[in-house]
DRENMARPA-881941 format. One record per atom (N, C-alpha, C): residue number from 1; residue in one letter; atom name; x, y, z. Coordinates in steps of 0.2 Angstrom, whole numbers. Example, Ala and Ser with C-alpha at 12.3 -4.5 7.8 and 13.67 -1.06 7.14 Angstrom:
REM residues 2
NODE    nr   rest   atom      px      py      pz
NODE     1      A      N      66     -28      39
NODE     1      A     CA      62     -22      39
NODE     1      A      C      66     -16      39
NODE     2      S      N      64     -11      35
NODE     2      S     CA      68      -5      36
NODE     2      S      C      64       0      39
//
This chain:
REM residues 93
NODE    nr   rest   atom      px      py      pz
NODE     1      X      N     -82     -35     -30
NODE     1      X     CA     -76     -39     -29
NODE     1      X      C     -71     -35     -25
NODE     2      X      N     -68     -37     -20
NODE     2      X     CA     -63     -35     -15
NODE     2      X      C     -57     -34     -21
NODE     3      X      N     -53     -30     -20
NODE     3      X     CA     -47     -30     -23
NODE     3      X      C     -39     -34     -21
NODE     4      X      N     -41     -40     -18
NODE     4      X     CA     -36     -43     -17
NODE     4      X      C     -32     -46     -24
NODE     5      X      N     -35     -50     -28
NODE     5      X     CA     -33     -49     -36
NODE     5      X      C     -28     -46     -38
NODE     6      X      N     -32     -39     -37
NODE     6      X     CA     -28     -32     -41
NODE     6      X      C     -21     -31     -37
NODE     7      X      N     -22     -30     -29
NODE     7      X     CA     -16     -32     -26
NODE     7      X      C     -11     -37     -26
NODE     8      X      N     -11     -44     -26
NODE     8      X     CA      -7     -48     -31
NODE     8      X      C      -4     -46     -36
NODE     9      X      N      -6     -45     -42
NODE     9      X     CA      -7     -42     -48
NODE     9      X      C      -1     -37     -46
NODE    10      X      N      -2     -31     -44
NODE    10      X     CA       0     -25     -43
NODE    10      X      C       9     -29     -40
NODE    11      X      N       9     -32     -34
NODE    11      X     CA      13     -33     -30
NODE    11      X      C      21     -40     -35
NODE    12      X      N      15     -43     -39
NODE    12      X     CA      19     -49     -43
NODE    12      X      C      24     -44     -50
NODE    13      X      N      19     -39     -53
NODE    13      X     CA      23     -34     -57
NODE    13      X      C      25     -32     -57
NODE    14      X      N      28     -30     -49
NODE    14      X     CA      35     -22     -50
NODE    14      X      C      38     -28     -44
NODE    15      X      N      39     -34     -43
NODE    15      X     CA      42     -37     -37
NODE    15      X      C      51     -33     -39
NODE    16      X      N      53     -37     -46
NODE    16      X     CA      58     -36     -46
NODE    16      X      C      61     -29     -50
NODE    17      X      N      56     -26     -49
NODE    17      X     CA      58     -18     -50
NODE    17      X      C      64     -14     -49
NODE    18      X      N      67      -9     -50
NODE    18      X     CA      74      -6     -47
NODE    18      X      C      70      -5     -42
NODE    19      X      N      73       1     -37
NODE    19      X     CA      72       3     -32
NODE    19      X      C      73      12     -33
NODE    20      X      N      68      16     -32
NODE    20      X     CA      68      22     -34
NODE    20      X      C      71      27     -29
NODE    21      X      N      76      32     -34
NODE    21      X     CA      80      36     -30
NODE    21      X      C      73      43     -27
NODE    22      X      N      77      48     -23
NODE    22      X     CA      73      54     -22
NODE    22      X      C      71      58     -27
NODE    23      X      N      64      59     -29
NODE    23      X     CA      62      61     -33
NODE    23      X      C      58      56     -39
NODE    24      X      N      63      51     -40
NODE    24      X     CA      59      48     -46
NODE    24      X      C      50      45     -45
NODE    25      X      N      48      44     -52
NODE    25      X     CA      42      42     -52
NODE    25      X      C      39      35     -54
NODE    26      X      N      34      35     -48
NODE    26      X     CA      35      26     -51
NODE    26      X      C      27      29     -55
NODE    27      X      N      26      25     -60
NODE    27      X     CA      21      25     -63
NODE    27      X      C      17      18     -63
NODE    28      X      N       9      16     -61
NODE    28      X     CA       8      10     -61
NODE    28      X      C       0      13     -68
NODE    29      X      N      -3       8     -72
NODE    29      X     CA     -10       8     -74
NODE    29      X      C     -15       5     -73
NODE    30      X      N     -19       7     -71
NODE    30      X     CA     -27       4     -67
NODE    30      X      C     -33       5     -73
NODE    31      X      N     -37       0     -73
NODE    31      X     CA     -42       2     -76
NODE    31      X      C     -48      -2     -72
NODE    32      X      N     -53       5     -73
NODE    32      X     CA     -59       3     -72
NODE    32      X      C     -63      -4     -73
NODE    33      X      N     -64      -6     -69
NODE    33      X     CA     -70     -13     -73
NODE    33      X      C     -77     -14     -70
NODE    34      X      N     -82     -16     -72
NODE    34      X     CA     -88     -14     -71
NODE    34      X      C     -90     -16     -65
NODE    35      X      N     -88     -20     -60
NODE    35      X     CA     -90     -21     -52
NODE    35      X      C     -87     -15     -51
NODE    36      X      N     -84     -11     -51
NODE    36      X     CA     -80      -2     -49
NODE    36      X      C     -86       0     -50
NODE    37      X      N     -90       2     -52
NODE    37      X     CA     -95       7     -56
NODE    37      X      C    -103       6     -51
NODE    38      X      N    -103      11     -49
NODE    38      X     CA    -111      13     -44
NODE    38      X      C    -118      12     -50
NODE    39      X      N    -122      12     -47
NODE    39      X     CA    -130      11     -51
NODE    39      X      C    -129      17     -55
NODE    40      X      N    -127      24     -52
NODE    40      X     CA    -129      28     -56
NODE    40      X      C    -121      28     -63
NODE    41      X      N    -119      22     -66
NODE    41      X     CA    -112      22     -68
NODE    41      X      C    -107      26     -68
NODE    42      X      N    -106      28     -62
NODE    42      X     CA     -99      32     -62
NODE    42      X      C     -93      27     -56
NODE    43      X      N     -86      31     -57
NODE    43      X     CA     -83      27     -53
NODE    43      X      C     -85      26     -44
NODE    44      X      N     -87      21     -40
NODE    44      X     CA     -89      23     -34
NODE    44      X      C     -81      25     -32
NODE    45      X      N     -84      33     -25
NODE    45      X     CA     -80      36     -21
NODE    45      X      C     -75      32     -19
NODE    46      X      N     -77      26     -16
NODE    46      X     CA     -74      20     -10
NODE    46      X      C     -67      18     -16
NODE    47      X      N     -70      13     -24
NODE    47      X     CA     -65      10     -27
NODE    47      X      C     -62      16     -30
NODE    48      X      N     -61      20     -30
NODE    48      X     CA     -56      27     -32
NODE    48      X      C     -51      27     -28
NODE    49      X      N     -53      28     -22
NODE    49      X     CA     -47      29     -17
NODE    49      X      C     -44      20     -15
NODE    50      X      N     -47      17     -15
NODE    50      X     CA     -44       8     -16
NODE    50      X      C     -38       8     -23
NODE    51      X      N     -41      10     -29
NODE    51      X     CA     -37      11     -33
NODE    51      X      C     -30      15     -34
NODE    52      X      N     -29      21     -30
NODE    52      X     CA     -27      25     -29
NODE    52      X      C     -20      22     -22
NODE    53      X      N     -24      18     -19
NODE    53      X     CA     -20      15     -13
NODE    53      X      C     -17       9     -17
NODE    54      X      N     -17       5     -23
NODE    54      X     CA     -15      -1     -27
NODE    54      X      C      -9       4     -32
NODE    55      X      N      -8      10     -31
NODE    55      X     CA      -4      12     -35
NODE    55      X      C       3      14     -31
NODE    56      X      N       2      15     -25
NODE    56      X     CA       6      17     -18
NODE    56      X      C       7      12     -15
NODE    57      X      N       6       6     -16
NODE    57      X     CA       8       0     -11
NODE    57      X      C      14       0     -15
NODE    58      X      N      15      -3     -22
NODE    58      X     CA      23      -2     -26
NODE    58      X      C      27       4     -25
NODE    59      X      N      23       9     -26
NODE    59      X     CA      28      14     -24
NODE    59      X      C      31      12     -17
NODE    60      X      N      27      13     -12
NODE    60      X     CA      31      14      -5
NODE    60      X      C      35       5      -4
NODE    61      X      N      35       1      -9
NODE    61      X     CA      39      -5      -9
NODE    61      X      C      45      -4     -13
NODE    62      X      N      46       1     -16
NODE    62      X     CA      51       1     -22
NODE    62      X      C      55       8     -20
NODE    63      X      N      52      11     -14
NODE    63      X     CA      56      17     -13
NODE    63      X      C      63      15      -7
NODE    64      X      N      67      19      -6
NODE    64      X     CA      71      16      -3
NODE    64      X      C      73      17       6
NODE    65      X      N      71      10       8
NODE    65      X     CA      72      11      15
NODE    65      X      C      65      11      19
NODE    66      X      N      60      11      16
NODE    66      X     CA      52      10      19
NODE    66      X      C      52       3      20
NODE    67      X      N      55       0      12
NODE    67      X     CA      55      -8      17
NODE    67      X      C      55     -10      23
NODE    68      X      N      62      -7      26
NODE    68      X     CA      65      -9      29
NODE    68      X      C      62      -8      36
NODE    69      X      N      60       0      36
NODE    69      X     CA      56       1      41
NODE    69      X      C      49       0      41
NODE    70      X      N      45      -3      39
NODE    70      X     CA      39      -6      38
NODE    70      X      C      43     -15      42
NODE    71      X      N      45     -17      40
NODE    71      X     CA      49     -24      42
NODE    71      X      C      49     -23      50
NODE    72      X      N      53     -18      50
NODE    72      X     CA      58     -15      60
NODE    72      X      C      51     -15      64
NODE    73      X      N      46     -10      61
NODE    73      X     CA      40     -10      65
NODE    73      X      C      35     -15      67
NODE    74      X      N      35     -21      62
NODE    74      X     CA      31     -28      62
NODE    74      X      C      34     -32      66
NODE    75      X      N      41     -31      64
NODE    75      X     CA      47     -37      73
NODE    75      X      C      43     -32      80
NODE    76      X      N      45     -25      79
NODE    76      X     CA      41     -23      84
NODE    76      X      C      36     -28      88
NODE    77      X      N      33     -27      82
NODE    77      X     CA      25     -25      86
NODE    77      X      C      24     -36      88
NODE    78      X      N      28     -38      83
NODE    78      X     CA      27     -46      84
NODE    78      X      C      31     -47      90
NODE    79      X      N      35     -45      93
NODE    79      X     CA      39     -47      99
NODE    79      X      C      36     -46     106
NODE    80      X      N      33     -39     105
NODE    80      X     CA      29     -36     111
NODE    80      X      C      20     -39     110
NODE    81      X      N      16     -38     115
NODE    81      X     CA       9     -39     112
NODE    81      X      C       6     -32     108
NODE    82      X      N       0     -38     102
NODE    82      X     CA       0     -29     100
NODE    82      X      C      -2     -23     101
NODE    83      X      N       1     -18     101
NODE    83      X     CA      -2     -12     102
NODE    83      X      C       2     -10     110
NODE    84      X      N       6     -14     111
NODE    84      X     CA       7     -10     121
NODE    84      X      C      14      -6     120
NODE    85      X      N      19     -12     115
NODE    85      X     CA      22      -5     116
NODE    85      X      C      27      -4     107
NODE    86      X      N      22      -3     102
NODE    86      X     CA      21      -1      97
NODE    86      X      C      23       7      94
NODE    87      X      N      21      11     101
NODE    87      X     CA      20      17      98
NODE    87      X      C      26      22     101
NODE    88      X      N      32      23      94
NODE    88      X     CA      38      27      96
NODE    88      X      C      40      31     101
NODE    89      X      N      35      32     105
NODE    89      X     CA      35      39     110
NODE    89      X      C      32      37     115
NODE    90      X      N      34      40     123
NODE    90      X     CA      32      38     128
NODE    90      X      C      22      44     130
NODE    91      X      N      18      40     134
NODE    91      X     CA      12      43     132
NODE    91      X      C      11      46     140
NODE    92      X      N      17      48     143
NODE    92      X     CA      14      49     150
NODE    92      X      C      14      56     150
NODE    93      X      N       7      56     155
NODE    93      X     CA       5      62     155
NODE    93      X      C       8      66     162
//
C-alpha cells in the first residue's frame, strides 16, 4: 500500500500545530503495519525511509519560514516553464 493515507493522516494532525522555534522538537508516532514487512518479516529498507520522510514533511511544515519558501519556489517554477528558469543560479559556463 503507497502511503498516501499515512500522508493525509500525518498532514490532517499537526495542520493546526504552533509553529516551532530554533531548536525545538517536533515529535510524530508511526507504526508498523504488516504490508511494511518484506517475506523475510522485517521492516523493508524502501518503507523505513518513506516513514522516516512522513515524519519530516510536519516538521518542515511547522518550522518557520520553509513554508513560505517552498510556496516562493512553486510561484516560480509555475510562472516560468518547468525546469528553465527554476534554478537560483546562473549555469553559464
Amino acid at each position: 500500500m503507497y502511503p498516501f493515507l499515512r500522508l493525509i493522516k500525518e498532514v490532517f494532525k499537526f495542520r493546526k500545530a504552533p509553529q516551532l522555534g530554533f531548536g525545538d522538537v517536533h515529535i510524530s508516532h508511526h507504526m508498523c503495519m504488516p504490508w511494511d514487512l518484506d517475506p523475510w518479516v522485517e521492516l523493508n529498507n524502501g518503507r523505513t525511509l518513506t516513514l522516516y520522510d512522513l515524519g519530516r514533511i510536519p516538521l518542515a511544515a511547522r518550522s518557520p519560514g520553509l513554508r513560505q519558501k517552498i510556496c516562493a519556489l512553486g510561484r516560480l517554477c509555475r510562472t516560468d516553464s518547468f525546469g528553465s528558469n527554476c534554478i537560483p543560479w546562473p549555469l553559464n559556463s
